[in-house]
N, C-alpha and C positions, 0 to 999 in steps of 0.2 A: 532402289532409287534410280530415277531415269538418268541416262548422262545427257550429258548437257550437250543441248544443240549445236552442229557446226556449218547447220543451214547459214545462207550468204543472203544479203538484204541490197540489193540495189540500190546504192546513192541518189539520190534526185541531181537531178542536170541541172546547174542556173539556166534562166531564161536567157536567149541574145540580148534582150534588153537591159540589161542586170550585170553590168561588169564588175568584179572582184578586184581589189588591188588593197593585198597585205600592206596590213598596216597605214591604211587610207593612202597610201604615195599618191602624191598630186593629187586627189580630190578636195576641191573647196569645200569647207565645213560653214564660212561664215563670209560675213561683208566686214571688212573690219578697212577703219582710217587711221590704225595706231602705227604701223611698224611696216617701210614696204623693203623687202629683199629684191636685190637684182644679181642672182647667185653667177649670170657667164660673167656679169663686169665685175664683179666683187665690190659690188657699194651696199648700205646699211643705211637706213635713213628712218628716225623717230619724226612721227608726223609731218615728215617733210625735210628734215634737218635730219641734215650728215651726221653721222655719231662720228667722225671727227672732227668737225665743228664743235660739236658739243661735249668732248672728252677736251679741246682747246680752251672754249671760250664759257663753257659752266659749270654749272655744281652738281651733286647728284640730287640734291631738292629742287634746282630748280628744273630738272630734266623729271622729276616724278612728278613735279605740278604738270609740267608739258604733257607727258604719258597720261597723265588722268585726267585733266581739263581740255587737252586742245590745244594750248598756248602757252608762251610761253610768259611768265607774268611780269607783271611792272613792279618798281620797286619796293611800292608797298606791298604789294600781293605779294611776293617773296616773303618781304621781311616779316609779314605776320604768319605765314605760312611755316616760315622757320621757326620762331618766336612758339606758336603749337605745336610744334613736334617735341622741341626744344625741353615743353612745360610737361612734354607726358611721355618722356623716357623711362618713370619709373615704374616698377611691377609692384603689384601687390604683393604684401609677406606670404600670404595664403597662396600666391603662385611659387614664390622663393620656396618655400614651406616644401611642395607638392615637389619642387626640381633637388631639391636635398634627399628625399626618399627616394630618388630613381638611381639604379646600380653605377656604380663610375665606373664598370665598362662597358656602359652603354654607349653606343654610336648618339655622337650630338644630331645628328638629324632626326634620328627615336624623339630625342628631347627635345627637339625644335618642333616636329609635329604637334607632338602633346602639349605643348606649354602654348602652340600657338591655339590649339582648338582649345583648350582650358579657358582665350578671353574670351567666347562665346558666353560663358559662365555668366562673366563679368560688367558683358556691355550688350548683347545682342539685344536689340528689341525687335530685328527685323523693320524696321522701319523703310520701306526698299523704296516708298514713295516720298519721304523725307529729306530734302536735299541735305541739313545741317545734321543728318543722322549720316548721312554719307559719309559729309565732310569729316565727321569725329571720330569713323571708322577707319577713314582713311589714315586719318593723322594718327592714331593708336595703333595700328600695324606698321608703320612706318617705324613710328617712335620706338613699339617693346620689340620688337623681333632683332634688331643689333644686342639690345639689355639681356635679353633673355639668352643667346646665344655666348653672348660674354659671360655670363653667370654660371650658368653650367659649365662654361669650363672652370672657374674656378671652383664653383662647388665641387665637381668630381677629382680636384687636387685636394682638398680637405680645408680649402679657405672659404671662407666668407666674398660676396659676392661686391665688387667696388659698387659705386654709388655714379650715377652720369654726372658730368661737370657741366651746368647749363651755361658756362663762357665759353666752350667748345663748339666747335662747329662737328655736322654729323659724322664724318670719316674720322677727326680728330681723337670722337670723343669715346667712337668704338673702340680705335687702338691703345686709346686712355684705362676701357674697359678691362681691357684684354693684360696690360702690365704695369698700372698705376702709375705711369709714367707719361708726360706728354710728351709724343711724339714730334720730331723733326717736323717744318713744315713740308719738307719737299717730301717725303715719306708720306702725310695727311694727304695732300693734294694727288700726289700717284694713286694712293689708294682710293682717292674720290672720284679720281679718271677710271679706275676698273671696274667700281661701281655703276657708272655709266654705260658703261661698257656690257655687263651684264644683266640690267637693265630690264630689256627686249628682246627677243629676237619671235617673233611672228607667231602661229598655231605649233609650237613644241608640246612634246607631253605633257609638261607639266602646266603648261598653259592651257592647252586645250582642256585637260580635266580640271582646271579652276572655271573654262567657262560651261562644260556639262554640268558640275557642280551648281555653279552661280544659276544656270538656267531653271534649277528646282525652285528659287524664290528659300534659300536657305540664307543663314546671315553669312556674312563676310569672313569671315572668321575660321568658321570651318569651309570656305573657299581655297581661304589658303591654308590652312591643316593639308586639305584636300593634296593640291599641289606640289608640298612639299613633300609628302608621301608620295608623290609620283618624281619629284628630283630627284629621291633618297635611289632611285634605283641604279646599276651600275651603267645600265646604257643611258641614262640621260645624264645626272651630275659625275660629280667624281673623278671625271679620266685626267684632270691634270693632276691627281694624287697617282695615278698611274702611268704620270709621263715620267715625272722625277724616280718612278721606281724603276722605270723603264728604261733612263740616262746613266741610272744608278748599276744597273745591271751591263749595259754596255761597257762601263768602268773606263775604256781610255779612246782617244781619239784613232789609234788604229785598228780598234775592233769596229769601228761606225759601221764601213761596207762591208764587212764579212760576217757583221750580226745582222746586219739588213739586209744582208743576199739571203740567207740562211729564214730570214724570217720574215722574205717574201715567197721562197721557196718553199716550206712547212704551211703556206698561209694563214701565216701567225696577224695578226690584229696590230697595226703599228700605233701605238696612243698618239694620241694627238693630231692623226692624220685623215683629211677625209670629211666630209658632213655631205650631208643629204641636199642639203641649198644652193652650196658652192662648190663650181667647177674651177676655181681658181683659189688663191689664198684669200683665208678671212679676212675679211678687212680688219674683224676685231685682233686678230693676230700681228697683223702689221700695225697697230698701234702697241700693242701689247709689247712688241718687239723695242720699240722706242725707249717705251717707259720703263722699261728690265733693264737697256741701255742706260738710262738716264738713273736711275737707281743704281747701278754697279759703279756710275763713273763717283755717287755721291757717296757711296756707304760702303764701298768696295768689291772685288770681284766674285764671280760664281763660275767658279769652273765647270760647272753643269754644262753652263751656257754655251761654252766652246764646243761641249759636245751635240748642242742642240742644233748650233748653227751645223756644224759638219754634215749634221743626220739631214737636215736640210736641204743642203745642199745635195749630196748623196742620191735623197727619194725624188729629186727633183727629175733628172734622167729616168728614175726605173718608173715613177708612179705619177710622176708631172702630167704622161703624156695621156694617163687614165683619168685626170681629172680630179688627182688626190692630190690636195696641199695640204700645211697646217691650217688647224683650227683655233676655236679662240683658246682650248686648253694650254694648245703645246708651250705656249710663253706665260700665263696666268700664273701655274707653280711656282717657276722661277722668281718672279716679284711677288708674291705670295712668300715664298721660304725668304729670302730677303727682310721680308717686311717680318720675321721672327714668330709666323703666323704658324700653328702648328695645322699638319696635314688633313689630320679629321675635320680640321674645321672651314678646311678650302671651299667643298658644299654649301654649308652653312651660311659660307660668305656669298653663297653665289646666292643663296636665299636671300638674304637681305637686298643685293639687286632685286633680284628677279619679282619683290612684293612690289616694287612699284609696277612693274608690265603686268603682273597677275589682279590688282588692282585695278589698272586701265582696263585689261579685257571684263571685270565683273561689271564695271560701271557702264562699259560699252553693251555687255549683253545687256546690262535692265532694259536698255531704251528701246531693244525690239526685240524682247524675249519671246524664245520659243523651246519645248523644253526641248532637249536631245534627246530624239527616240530613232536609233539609225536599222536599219534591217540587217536580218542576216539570210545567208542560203544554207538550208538544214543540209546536211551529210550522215544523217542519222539513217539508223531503220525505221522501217515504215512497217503498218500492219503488223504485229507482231502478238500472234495469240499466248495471254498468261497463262503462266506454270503453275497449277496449286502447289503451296509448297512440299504436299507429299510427293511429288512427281519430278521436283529440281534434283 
């Protein structure tokens, strides 16, 4: 048998015309009017409007109409638009059915995938040129993806899945979901502020592959299947479950700078700090900050948080002058574990924002769709004469 060849095959050069930049950094992918980032000033703005405007003064329905129509609506366009979402919280048994047969150590983003490509099943017609097909896809991801999220986790504790309470309003009626209890107002309303919050935020991964997806002319549905399998991964959802492990491990206020020297020095990954947009602190962070604030003074303290601020304060010196602040994670956990929310499901939560912006970008690609077909520069070999296999 011949041995195997250890002849070298020259790389192809890219062309000077042909720049490379992992993982697109700063290449525009699309024209988009949904969500514009001003990463040196640290401001955030859904079609024009401050996401602290809009974590103040709305709701997170009325911040998903704005996300997917443009505007933001009047009060009957609210009220009916809530009124639909309201009417179609509920899943079918044959999806209940399908989330009882999946392992209860399954990761709920597994099950949030699947449960959300399973409404394809149920409602796809593809109707992509159909405005009130839109409308009812809209309103049906909106409405089951809290339901179904809520459900598995009770399924995989060995309960039965609660029922929505259509006197509820949307943030209510999740944390209604989640412990059969109605929640505090001021607990609803923080949670409807985070929801806003996570929302949007511009061409992320998992955005972007809702709109490669959405650019096939596939339904909606498995758009955001799509998505959420791309939040499920560790670099994009997740790290505020890895800040609290991260505060967790620090354990007291005088280890802050000596585990932060230590693990700037090993160049260890600090959760929470850093994003790609922002040279200063997230703006969503500094709301985030309030509302953990405003939640401790109502519900009580979280000593986390002293360690969070310290850590804070700390990286500000070693990593401020790099351009690394907190992001929207570092304070999300905090009011998240506060709000009694279990850790696996901080993601999940962020998926139910994030269907309204994955939403607005599918509706935005139909109007001047092109599919995504992007190039690459081969690094392979070239010419390469086959081996019959008596000869390998």
């Amino acid at each position: 048998m011949a041995a195997p060849s250890t002849a070298t095959h020259p790389e192809p050069q890219p062309a000077p015309d042909f720049p490379f930049r992992p993982g697109l950094e700063g290449v525009p992918a699309t024209h988009s009017a949904i969500c514009d980032i001003d990463g040196q000033q640290g401001r955030l703005a859904y079609r024009g409007y401050s996401v602290d405007a809009l974590t103040r003064h709305s709701t997170f329905l009325e911040t998903t109409h704005l996300l997917i129509w443009g505007e933001l609506p009047d009060a009957e366009r609210l009220a009916t638009f809530e009124h639909e979402v309201q009417m179609h919280r509920r899943v079918s048994f044959r999806i209940r059915d399908m989330m009882k047969c999946f392992p209860s150590q399954g990761h709920p983003m597994d099950a949030l995938q699947a449960s959300a490509a399973s409404l394809g099943l149920f409602y796809s017609r593809r109707a992509l040129d159909n405005p009130e097909y839109i409308e009812s896809a809209v309103v049906r991801l909106v409405a089951k993806i809290p339901t179904m999220v809520a459900a598995f986790q009770l399924i995989r504790k060995g309960q039965d899945p609660i029922q929505p309470r259509d006197d509820l309003a949307f943030a209510a009626n999740f944390l209604y979901m989640l412990t059969e209890r109605v929640p505090d107002p001021i607990a609803a309303r923080i949670f409807d502020a985070c929801l806003i919050l996570h929302a949007e935020h511009s061409l992320n991964a998992s955005t972007f592959s809702a709109r490669v997806t959405a650019s096939t002319l596939t339904d909606p549905y498995a758009v955001v299947a799509s998505a959420v399998g791309t939040l499920a991964g560790p670099l994009h959802g997740g790290a505020n479950e890895d800040v609290l492990a991260m505060l967790e491990a620090i354990g007291s206020a005088d280890q802050v700078e000596p585990w932060l020297d230590r693990a700037i020095a090993d160049r260890q990954k600090i959760m929470g700090f850093g994003h790609r947009e922002y040279k200063v602190k997230d703006p969503r962070a500094v709301i985030l900050q309030k509302l953990a604030e405003e939640l401790f003074d109502a519900f009580g303290h979280d000593p986390l948080y002293d360690l969070a601020i310290k850590l804070e304060d700390a990286a500000a010196t070693r990593l401020g002058p790099k351009g690394i602040y907190p992001n929207v994670d570092f304070y999300s956990g905090l009011v998240y574990r506060k709000l009694g929310i279990p850790q696996d499901l901080f993601t999940p939560i962020f998926a139910i924002a994030r269907t309204a912006g994955w939403l607005a970008h599918w509706k935005e690609q139909l109007g001047a769709n092109r599919i995504y077909r992007p190039s690459q520069i081969y690094t392979g070999p070239t010419a390469r004469p086959f081996t019959p296999m008596e000869d390998r």
